[in-house]
C-alpha distance (Angstrom), angle and dihedral (degrees) to the residues before:
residue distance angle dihedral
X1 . . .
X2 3.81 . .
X3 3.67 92.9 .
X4 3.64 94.5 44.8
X5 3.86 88.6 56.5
X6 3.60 86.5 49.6
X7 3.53 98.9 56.7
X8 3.94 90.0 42.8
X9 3.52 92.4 60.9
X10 3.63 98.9 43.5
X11 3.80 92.7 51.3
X12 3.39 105.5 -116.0
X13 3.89 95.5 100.1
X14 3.62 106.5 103.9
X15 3.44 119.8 82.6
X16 4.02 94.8 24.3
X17 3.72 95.7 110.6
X18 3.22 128.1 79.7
X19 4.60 106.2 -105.6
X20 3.87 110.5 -124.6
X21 3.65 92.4 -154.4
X22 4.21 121.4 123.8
X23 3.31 84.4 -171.7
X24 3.91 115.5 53.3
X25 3.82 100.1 176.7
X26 3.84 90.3 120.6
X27 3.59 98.7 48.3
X28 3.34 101.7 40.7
X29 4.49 81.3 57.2
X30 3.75 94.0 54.3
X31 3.55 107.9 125.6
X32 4.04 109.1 -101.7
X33 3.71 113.5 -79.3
X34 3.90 94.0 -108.8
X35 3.67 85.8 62.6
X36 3.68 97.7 52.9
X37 4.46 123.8 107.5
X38 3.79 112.3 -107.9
X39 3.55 106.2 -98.0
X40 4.12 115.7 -145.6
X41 3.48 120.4 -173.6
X42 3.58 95.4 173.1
X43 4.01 94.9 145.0
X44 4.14 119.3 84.6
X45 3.86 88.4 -126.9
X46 3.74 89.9 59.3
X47 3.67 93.7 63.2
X48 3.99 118.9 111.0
X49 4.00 134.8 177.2
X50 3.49 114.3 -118.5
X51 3.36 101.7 -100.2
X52 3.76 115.0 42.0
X53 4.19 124.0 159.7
X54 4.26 101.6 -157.0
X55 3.70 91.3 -147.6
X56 3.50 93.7 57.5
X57 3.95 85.4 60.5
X58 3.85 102.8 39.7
X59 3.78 97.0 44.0
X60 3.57 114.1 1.1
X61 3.92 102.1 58.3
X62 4.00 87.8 52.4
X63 3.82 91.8 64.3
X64 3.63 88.9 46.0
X65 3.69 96.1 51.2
X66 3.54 102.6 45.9
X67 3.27 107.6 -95.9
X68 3.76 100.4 98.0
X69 4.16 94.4 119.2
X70 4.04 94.8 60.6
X71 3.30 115.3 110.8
X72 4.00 113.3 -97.9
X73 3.51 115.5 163.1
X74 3.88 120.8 30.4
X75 4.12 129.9 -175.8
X76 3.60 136.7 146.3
X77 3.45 94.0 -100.1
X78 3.52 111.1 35.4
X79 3.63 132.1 14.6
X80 4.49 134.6 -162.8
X81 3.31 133.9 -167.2
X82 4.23 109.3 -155.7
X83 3.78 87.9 -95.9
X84 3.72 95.5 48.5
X85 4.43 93.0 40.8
X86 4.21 87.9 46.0
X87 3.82 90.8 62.0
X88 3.89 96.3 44.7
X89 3.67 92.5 45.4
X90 4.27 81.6 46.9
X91 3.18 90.8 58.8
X92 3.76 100.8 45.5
X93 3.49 86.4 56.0
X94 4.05 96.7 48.3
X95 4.11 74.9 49.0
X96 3.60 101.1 56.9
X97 4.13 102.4 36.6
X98 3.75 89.4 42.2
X99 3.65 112.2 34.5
X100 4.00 105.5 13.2
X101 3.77 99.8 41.7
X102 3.75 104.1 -110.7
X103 3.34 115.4 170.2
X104 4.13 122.9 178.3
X105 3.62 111.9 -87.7
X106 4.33 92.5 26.8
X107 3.60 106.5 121.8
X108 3.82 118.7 -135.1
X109 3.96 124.8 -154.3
X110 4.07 112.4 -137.3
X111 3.95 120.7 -161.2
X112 3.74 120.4 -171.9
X113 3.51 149.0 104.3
X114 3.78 120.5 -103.3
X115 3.86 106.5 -65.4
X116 3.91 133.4 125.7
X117 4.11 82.7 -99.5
X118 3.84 83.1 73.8
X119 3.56 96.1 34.3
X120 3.60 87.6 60.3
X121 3.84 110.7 38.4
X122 4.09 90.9 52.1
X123 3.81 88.5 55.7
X124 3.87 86.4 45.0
X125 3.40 93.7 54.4
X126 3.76 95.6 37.6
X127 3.99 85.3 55.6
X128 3.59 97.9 50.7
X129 3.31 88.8 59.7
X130 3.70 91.9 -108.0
X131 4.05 126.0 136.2
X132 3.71 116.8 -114.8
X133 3.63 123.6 -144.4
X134 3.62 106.9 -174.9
X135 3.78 129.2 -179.5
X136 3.86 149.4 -176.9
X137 4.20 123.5 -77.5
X138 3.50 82.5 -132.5
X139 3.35 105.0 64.0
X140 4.13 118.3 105.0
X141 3.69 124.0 -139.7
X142 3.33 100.5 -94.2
X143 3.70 87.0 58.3
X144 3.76 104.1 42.8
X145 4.30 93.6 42.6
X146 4.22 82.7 66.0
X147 3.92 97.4 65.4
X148 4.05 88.4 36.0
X149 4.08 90.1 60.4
X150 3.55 103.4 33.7
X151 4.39 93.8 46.9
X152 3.83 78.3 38.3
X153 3.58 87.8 -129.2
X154 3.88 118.7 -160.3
X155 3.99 100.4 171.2
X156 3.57 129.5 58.4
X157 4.03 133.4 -173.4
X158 3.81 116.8 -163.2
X159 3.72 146.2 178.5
X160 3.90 100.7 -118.6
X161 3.94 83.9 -130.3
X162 3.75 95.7 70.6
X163 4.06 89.8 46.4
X164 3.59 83.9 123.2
X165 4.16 110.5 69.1
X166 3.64 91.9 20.9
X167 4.39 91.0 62.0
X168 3.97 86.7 40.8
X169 4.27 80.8 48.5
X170 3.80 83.6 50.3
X171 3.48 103.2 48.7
X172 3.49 85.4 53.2
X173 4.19 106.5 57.3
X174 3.59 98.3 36.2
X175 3.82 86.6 -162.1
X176 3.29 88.6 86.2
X177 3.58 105.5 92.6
X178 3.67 103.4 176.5
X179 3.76 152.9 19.9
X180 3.33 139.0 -172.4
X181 3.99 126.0 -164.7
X182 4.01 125.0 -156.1
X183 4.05 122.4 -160.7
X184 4.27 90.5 36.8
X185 4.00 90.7 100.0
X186 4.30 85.2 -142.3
X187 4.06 112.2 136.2
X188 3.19 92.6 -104.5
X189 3.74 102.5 52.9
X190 3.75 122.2 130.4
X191 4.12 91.4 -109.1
X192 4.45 80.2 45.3
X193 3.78 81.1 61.6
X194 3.80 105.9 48.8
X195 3.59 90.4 40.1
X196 4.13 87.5 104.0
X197 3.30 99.2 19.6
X198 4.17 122.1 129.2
X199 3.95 105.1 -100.7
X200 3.87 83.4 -153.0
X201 4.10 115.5 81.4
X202 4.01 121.1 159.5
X203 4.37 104.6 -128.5
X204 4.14 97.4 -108.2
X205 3.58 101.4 -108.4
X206 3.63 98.9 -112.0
X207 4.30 129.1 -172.2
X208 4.12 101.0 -103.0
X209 4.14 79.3 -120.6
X210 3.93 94.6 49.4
X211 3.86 96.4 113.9
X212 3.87 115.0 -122.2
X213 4.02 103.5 175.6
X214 3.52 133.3 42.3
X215 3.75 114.2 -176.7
X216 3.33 131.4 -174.6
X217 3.66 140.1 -137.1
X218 3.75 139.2 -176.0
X219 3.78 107.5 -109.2
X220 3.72 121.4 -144.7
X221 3.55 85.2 -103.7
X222 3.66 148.0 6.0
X223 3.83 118.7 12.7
X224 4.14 127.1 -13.4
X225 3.65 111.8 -82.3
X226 4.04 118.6 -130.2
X227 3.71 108.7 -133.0
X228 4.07 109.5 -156.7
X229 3.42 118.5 -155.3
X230 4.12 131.9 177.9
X231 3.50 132.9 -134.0
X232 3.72 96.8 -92.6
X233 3.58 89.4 55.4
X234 3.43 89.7 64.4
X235 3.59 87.7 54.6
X236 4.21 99.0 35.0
X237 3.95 85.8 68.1
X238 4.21 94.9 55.3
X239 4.03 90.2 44.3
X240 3.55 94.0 44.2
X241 3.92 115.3 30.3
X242 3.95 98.4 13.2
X243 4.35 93.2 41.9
X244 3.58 96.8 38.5
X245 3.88 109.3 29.6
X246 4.13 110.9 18.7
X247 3.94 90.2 36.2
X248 3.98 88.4 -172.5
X249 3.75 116.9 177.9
X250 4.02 133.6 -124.3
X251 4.17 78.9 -107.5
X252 3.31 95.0 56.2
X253 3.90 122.4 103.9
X254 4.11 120.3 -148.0
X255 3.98 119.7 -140.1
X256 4.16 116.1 168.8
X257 3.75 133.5 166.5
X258 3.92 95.9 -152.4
X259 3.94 109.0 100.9
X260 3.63 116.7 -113.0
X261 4.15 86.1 -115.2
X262 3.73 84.0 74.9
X263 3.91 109.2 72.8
X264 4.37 78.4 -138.8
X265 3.90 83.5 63.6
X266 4.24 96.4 44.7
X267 3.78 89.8 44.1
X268 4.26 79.0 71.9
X269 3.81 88.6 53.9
X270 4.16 92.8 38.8
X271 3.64 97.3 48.8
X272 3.92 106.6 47.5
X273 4.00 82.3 47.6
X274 3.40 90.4 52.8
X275 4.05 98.2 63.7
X276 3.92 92.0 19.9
X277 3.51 99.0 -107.2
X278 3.84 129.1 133.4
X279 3.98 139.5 -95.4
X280 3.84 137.0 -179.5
X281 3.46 127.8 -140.4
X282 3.85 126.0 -151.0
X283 4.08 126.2 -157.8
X284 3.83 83.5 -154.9
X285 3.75 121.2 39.2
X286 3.54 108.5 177.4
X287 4.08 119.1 145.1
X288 3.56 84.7 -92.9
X289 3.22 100.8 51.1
X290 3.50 98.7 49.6
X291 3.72 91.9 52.6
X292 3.68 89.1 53.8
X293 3.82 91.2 55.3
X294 3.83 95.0 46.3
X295 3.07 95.1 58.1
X296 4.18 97.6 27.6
X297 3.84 82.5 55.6
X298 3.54 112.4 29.0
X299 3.58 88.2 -120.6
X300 3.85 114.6 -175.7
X301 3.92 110.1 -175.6
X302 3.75 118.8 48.3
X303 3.79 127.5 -170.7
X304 3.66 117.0 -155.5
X305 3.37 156.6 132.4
X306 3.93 133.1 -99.1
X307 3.47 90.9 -110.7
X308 3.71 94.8 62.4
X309 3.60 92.1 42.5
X310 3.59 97.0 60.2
X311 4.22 91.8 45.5
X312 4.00 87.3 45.4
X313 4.14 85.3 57.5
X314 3.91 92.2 64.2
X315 3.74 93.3 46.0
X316 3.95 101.5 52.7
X317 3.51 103.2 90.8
X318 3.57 105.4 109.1
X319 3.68 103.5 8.0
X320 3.57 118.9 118.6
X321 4.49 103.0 -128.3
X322 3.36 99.5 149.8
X323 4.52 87.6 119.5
X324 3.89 87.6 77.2
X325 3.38 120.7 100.1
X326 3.97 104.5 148.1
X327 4.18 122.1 41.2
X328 3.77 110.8 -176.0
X329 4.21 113.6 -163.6
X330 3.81 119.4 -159.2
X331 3.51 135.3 133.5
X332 3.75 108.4 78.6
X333 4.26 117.7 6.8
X334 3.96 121.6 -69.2
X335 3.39 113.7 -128.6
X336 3.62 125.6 -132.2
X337 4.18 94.6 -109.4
X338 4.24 98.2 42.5
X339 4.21 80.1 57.9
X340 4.00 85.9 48.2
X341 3.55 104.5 43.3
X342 4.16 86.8 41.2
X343 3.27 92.1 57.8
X344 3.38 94.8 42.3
X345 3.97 91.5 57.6
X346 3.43 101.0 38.6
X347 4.16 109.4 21.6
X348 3.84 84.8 -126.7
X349 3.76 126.8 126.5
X350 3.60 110.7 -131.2
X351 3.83 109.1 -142.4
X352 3.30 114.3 -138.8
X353 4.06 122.2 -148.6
X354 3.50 143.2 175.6
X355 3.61 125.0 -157.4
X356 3.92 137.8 145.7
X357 3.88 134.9 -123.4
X358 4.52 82.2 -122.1
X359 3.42 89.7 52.4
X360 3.66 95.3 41.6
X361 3.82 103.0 -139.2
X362 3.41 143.6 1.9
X363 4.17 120.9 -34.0
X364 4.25 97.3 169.3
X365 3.60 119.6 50.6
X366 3.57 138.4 125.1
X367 3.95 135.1 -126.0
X368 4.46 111.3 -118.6
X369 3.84 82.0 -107.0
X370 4.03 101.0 53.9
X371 3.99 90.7 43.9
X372 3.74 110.6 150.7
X373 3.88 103.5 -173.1
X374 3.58 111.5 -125.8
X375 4.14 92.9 15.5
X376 4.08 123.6 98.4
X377 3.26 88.2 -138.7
X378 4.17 134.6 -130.9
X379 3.44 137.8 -37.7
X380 3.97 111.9 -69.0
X381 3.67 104.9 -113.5
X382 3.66 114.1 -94.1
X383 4.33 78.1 43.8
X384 3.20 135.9 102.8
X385 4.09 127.9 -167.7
X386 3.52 136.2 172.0
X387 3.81 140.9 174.0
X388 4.30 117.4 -105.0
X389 3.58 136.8 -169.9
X390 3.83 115.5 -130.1
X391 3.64 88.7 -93.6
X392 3.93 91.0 60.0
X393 4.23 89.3 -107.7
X394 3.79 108.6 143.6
X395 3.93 112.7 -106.7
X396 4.30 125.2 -142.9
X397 3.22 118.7 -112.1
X398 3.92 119.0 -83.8
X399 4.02 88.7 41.6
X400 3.93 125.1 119.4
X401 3.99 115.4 -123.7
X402 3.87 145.3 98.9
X403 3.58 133.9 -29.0
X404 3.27 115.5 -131.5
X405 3.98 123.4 -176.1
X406 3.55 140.0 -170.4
X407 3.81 140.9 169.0
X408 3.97 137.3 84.5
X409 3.77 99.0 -1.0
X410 3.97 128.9 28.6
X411 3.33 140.6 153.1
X412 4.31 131.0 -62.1
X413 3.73 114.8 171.8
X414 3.81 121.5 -140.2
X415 4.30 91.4 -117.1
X416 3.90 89.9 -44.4
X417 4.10 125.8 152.7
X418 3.53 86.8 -156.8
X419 3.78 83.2 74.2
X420 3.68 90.3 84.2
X421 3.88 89.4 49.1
X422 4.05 100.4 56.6
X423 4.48 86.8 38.4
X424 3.23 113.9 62.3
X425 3.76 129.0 167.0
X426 3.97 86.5 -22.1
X427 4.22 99.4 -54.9
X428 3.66 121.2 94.6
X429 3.85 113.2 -116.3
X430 3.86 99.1 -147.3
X431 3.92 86.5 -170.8
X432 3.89 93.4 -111.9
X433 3.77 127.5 133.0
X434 3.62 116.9 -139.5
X435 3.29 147.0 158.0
X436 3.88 124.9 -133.3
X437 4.06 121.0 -151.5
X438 3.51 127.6 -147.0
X439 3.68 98.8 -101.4
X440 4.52 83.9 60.7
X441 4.37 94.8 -101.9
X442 3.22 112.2 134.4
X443 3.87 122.8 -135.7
X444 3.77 118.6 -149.5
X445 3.78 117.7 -130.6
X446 3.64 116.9 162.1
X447 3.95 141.6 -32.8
X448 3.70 104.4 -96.9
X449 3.92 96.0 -137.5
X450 3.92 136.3 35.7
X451 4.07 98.8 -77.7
X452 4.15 102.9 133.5
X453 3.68 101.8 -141.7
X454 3.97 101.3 -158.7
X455 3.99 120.7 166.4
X456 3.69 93.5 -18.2
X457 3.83 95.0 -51.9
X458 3.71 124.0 119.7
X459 3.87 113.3 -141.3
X460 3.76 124.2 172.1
X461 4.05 112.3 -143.8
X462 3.24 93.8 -138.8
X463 3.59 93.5 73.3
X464 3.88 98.1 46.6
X465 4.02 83.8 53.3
X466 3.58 94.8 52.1
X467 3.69 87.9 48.7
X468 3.78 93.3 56.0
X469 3.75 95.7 45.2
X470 3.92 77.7 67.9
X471 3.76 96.9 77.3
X472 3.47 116.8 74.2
X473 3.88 88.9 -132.1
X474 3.66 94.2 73.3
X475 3.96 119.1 76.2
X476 4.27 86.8 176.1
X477 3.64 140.3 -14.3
X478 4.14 138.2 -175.4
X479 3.73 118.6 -149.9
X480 3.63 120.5 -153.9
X481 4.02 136.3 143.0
X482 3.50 123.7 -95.2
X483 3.80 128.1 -148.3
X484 3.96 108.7 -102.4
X485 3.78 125.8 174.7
X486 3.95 93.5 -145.8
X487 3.72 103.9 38.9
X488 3.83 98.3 27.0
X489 3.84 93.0 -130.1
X490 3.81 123.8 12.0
X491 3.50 124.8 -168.9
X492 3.61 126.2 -98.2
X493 3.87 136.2 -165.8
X494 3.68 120.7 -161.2
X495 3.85 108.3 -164.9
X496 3.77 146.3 -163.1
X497 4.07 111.6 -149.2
X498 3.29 124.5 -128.1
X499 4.02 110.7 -103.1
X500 4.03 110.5 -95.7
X501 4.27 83.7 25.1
X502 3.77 123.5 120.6
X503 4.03 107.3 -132.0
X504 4.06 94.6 -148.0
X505 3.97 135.2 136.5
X506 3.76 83.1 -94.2
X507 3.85 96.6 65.7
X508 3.90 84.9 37.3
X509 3.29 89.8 65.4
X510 4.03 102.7 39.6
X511 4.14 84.1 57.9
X512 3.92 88.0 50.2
X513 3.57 85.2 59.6
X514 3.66 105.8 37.7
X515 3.69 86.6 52.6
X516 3.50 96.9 51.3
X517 4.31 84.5 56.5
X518 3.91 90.1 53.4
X519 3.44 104.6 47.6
X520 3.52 144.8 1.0
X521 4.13 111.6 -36.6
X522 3.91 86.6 -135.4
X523 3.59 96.1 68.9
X524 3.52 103.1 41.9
X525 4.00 108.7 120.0
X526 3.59 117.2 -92.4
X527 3.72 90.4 -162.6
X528 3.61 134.2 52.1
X529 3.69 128.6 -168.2
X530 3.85 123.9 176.9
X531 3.82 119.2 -145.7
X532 3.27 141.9 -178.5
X533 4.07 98.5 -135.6
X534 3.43 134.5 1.6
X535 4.57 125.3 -123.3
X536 3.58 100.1 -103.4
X537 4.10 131.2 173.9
X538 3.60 117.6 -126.1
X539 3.71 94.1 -92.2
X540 3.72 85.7 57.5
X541 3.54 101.0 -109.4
X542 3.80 113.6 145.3
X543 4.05 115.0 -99.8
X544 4.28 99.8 -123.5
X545 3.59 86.5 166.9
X546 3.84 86.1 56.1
X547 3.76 91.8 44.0
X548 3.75 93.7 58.9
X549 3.52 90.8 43.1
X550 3.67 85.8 62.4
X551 3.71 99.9 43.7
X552 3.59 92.8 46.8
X553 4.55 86.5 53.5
X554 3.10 87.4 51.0
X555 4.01 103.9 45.2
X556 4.35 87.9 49.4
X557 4.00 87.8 51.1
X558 3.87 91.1 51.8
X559 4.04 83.1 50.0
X560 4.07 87.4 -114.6
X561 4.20 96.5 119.1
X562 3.64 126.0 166.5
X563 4.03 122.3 -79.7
């Protein structure tokens, strides 16, 4: 173990073990090592053996010690203590090596809504050694076939409810061979399957750097990016962020509105697991909802985003919250008066975060008792961040610029040139601006690129544009995010008419719709302006900087500014 930490903190860990993967698809598309973050693992918790299996540690160890009748997982429908989830995921696993094909290092798409279903087959997968790639029910087709061709995805797991885009996905990336649908009742459904399968399944004994997740996220332009992480990733963000700054109890119960596609959303699933407490997890999260299950559930951490936070304040009166203790924002910025009025309603101290999908979690946060209203906070231990210039020259104190991280986790592209774009010189530019004080908090000022942050979800223009260009209607549009005092951001489509086409609120609303059918519904645009040209630089490329100078006019003469 010593000589393991050693190498760890010199560097030089990753890659010492031996990989446990059949399959090496994955690691043979890391990005070259050049490429790759510094990682640091300068902090004693941070240290891993060689070979590590994170199932074995979430779930597995429980059983073993005991504590295999608490309560783990928690839903309306369903519920699992870690006895009762160990032997479903067991027999997911005994499903997927010895009836589906599995073999270590295969990667394995999972479609669902929050639910123990999901719960369960990503630790299945993760156990057997596989690779999940898990994404969001809301996702169309078009959106969901990307991710199956470029992982080159042969198995998928799905919620029988979303049978509908996810056949239309497989019709369309014929390398998906097969997949197999849980909640439909048919013989051949996924619970069908595990019906005599062995509840007992060893953890493969997997390197600590054998990747186990690749997530993706939509980049600010172009195609979705596949962030891959390794088991002790998965394991770096409960030691760091979850030990250090959350410091939840084994009492504690989770509840989050993030879905577990997003790393944000898993990190409600990692850390409970990680000190044996409990978590629920709701198919519909709306502020509503959530209330419903703090108080339904005595829940007493929630994960959420601003957005939420501020609709939860209007709907307290009457509803018995006094379970929560600890209310973690991330997602999109908190603004200074959401953490007031919070606070104000509740007597709780929302803690702010920022993390990224490539780093996997959060890397600047604060504990309740270093709060700095209005600031994210400092680096996470085991973290460092600093402030660059766009040449990558380190900036004072008090100066505007971007972040750049590095330390446990970081980012590897799946085969991606944009690689060499988010590492730079060893930190990971997350594409933030911020500004650093003199006492090391870090002040959020902007998003560096084009992402539209709008209640907690990330969604690139570009893909809200190319949906538009779809309808005949629309001769040329320019997608950028608009200041909104309930959402944060919303997104907003400026558009050119087709010739012989009537711009009016009727049209607006028949694009609304017809990009709600060819991509996500989240990201359609919630505003539509009509214009007779678009800002455009000599070359022809369209102004965005110019577009979000006009949505952000026209949101402060509507009285609607920016938080």
């Amino acid at each position: 173990m010593a000589n393991a930490a050693k190498a760890q903190e010199s560097g030089s860990y990753d890659g010492n073990a031996a990989t446990a993967h059949v399959d090496t698809f994955a690691r043979q598309h890391l990005p070259p090592r050049e490429f790759w973050p510094e990682f640091i693992f300068t902090r004693p918790e941070l240290h891993y053996p060689p070979r590590l299996n994170c199932v074995s540690y979430f779930l597995d160890r429980w059983v073993e010690e005991g504590h295999g009748d608490a309560p783990c997982v928690i839903s309306p429908a369903v519920s699992y203590t870690y006895r009762e989830l160990q032997a479903l995921v067991n027999r997911i696993a005994n499903v997927l090596v010895r009836k589906l094909g599995l073999v270590t290092g295969g990667r394995v798409l999972l479609r669902s809504a929050n639910n123990p279903m999901m719960v369960a087959t990503y630790l299945a997968v993760i156990k057997a050694g596989g690779i999940v790639v898990a994404t969001m029910p809301l996702l169309r087709a078009k959106e969901l076939s990307y991710p199956i061709q470029k992982a080159e995805i042969a198995l998928a797991l799905c919620d029988g409810k979303l049978s509908e885009e996810m056949e239309k996905a497989k019709a369309a990336a014929p390398g998906l061979k097969h997949v197999v649908y849980w909640g439909t009742g048919a013989s051949d459904s996924l619970e069908a399957l595990i019906a005599d399968a062995s509840p007992e399944f060893k953890a493969v004994d997997t390197a600590a750097d054998d990747i186990c997740l690749i997530a993706f996220t939509s980049g600010t332009t172009g195609d979705p990016k596949g962030t891959m992480h390794f088991h002790r990733d998965m394991l770096a963000v409960c030691d760091g962020y979850a030990h250090n700054i959350l410091r939840a109890e084994q009492k504690d119960r989770f509840v989050g509105s993030a879905p577990l596609a997003f790393t944000f959303g898993f990190g409600g699933v990692l850390f409970p697991m990680h000190i044996g407490a409990s978590f629920v997890v709701l198919e519909k999260t709306t502020p509503d909802d959530m209330l419903t299950a703090i108080e339904q559930y005595k829940t007493s951490v929630c994960f959420t985003a601003p957005t939420a936070y501020r609709a939860m304040i209007g709907k307290l009166a009457g509803r018995d919250i006094s379970s929560l203790r600890k209310c973690v924002s991330a997602g999109e910025t908190l603004p200074k008066p959401t953490f007031d009025a919070w606070l104000k309603a509740t007597g709780i101290m929302l803690m702010d975060g920022i993390g990224s999908t490539e780093l996997l979690h959060i890397f600047i946060s604060a504990t309740e008792d270093e709060i700095r209203p209005g600031a994210t906070g400092r680096p996470v231990p085991g973290y460092e961040a600093k402030i660059v210039d766009d040449d990558g020259n380190d900036l004072p104190p008090g100066t505007m610029g971007r972040l750049a991280v590095r330390g446990p986790t970081g980012c590897r592209y799946l085969a991606d040139e944009r690689q060499r774009k988010y590492v730079q010189n060893g930190w990971n530019i997350t594409g933030d601006t911020y500004l650093m004080d003199s006492d090391g908090y870090f002040w959020y000022q902007s998003r560096s690129d084009d992402m539209i942050v709008s209640a907690g979800y990330n969604i690139a223009g570009t893909d809200v544009e190319a949906a538009l260009l779809t309808h005949p209607s629309v001769a040329e549009c320019g997608v950028v995010g608009a200041p909104d005092e309930a959402r944060g951001m919303i997104v907003k489509a400026y558009v050119i008419a087709a010739p012989g086409v009537t711009p009016d609120a009727q049209l607006a609303a028949e694009l609304q719709e017809h990009v709600k059918r060819e991509i996500a519904p989240y990201k359609y645009p919630r505003a539509i302006e009509f214009v007779a040209q678009l800002p455009k630089t000599e070359t022809g490329k369209l102004k965005r900087f110019a577009l979000r100078q006009l949505a952000q006019a026209a949101a402060t003469s509507s009285g609607v500014a920016a938080e």
